[in-house]
C-alpha positions in Angstrom: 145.6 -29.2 46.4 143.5 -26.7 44.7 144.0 -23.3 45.0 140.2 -22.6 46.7 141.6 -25.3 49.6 143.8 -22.2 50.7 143.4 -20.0 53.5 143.4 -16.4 52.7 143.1 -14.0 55.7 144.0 -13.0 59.2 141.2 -14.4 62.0 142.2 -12.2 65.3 140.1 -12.0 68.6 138.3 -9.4 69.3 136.8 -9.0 72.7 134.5 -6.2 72.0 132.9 -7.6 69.6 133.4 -11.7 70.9 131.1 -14.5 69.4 128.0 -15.7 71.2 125.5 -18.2 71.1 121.2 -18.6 71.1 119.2 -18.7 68.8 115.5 -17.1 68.4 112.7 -19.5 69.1 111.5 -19.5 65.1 112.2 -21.9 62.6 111.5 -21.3 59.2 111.0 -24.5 56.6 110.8 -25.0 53.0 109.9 -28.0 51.0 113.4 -28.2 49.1 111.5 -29.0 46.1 109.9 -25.7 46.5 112.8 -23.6 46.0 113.8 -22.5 42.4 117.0 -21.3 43.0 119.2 -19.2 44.9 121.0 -15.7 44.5 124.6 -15.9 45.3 127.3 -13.3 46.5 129.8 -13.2 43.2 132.4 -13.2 45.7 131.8 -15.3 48.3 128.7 -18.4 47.2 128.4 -18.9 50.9 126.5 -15.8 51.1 123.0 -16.0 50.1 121.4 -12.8 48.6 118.1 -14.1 47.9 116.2 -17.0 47.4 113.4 -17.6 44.4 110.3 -20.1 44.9 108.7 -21.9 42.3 105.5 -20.4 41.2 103.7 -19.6 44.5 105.3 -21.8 46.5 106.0 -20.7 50.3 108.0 -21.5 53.3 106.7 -22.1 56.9 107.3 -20.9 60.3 107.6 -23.3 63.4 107.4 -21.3 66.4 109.1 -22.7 69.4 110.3 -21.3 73.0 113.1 -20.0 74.4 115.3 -22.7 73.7 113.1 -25.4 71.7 115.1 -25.0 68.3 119.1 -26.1 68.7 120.9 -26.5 64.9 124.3 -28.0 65.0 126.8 -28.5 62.5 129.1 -31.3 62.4 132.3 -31.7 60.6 132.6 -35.2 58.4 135.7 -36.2 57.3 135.4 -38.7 53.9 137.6 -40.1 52.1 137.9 -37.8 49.2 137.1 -34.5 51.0 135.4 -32.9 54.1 131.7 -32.5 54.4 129.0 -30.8 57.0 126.1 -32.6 58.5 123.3 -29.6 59.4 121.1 -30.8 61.7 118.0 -28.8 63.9 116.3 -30.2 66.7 113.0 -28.6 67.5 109.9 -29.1 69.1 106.5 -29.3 68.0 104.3 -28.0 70.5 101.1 -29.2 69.9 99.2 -32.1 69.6 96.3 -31.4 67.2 94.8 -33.5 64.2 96.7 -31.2 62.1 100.3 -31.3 64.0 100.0 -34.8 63.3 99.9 -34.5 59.8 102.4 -32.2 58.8 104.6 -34.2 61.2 104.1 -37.6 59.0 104.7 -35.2 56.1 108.2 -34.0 57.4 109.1 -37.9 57.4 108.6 -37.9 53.3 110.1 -35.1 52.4 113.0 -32.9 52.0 113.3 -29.5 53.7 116.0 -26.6 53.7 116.0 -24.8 57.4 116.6 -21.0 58.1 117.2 -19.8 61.7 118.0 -16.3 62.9 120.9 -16.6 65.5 120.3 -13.9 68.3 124.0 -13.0 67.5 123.4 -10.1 65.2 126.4 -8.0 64.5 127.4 -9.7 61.4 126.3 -10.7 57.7 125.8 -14.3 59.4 122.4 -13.4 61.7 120.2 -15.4 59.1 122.0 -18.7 58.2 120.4 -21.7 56.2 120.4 -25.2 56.7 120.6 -27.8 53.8 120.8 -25.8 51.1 122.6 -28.4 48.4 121.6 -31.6 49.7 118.5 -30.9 51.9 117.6 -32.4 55.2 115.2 -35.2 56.1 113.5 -36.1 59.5 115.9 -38.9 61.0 114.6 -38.8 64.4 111.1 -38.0 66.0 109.8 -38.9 69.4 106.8 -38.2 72.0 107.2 -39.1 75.4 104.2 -37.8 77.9 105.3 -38.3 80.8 108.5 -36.1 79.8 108.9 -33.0 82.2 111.1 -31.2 79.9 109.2 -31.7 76.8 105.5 -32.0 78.6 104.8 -33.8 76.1 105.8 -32.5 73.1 107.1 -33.9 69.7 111.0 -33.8 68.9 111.9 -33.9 66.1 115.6 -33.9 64.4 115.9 -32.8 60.8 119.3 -33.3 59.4 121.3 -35.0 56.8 121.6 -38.3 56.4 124.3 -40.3 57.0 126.8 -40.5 53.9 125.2 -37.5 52.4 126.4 -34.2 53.7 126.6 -30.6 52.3 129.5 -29.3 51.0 129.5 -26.5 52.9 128.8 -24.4 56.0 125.5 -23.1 56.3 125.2 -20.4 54.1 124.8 -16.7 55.7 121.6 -15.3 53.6 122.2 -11.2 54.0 120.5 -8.8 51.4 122.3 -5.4 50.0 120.9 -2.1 50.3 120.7 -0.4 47.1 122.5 2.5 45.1 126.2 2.8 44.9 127.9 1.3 47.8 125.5 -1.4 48.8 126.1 -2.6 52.3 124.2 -5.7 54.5 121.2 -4.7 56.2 119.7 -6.8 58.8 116.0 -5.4 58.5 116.0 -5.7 54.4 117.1 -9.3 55.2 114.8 -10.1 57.5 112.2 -8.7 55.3 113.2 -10.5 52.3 112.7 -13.9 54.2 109.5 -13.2 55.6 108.2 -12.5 52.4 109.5 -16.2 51.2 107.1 -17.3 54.6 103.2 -18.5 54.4 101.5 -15.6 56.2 100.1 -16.4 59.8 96.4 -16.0 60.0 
């Protein structure tokens, strides 16, 4: 064994500050193809500082509702390593002309997914989905007379079978600057939505 397959710290429980659940009802996608490259923590490459897009490429936001959006990760054992399977299921909740296309455009392409867990007392509130391998519609379904989904589209982005990431999704927290930098939550948060298409 390698010495990165080493654990290195203490994990205690602390019940006031105990980990919860949920995540907020907006899903942001990029076209992996769109992304140039990403800005990585020197110490820890699990930690996303920032992202760069080609050109003027953007992301997009899919807004959902209360709890429309569910990732899950999912641990793969292989033969000559562990791997993690992201996955998000979401809804589309519309039926439009337009809806339709962007839905037949998720099932050619390859996407990397950001969600903002309503956990936020950590470096790990932002977390992105897919970042090495990317993630690819696998399932998507309409039923009408569905009282849950009234109709909507569900749809699963993940990766596919045999060709998971390497890692947990990565935690993407900007620095304040000057002299002791430290995560902020609001520079993060602004720093994404800048990546993100305006709404109009």
């Amino acid at each position: 064994m390698s010495a990165c397959s080493k654990i290195t710290k203490n994990r205690l429980y602390n019940a006031c500050k105990r980990i919860f659940g949920g995540v907020e009802a907006t899903l942001y996608l990029f076209n992996r193809s769109d992304i140039e490259s990403y800005i990585r923590d020197a110490q820890n490459p699990n930690v996303i500082r920032g992202i760069t897009m080609k050109s003027t490429a953007k992301g997009f936001r899919y807004e959902g509702y209360k709890k429309s959006i569910k990732p899950t990760v999912t641990g793969v054992s292989k033969e000559f390593g562990y791997s993690y399977r992201h996955a998000i299921a979401f809804l589309v909740l519309e039926n439009g002309s337009e809806a339709k296309a962007e839905i037949e455009a998720l099932g050619a392409g390859e996407f990397v997914a950001v969600i903002i867990n309503k956990q936020k007392t950590h470096d790990a509130a932002i977390e992105v989905l897919g970042t090495d391998v990317g993630l690819v519609l696998t399932d998507m379904t309409r039923d009408l007379q569905d009282t849950a989904t009234e109709g909507a589209y569900a749809l699963t982005l993940q990766n596919e079978e045999g060709n998971e990431e390497p890692h947990l999704p990565a935690s993407f927290a900007v620095l304040t600057e000057g002299a002791t930098p430290v995560y902020s939550y609001d520079l993060s948060i602004a720093a994404l939505e800048a990546l993100i298409t305006p709404v109009v």
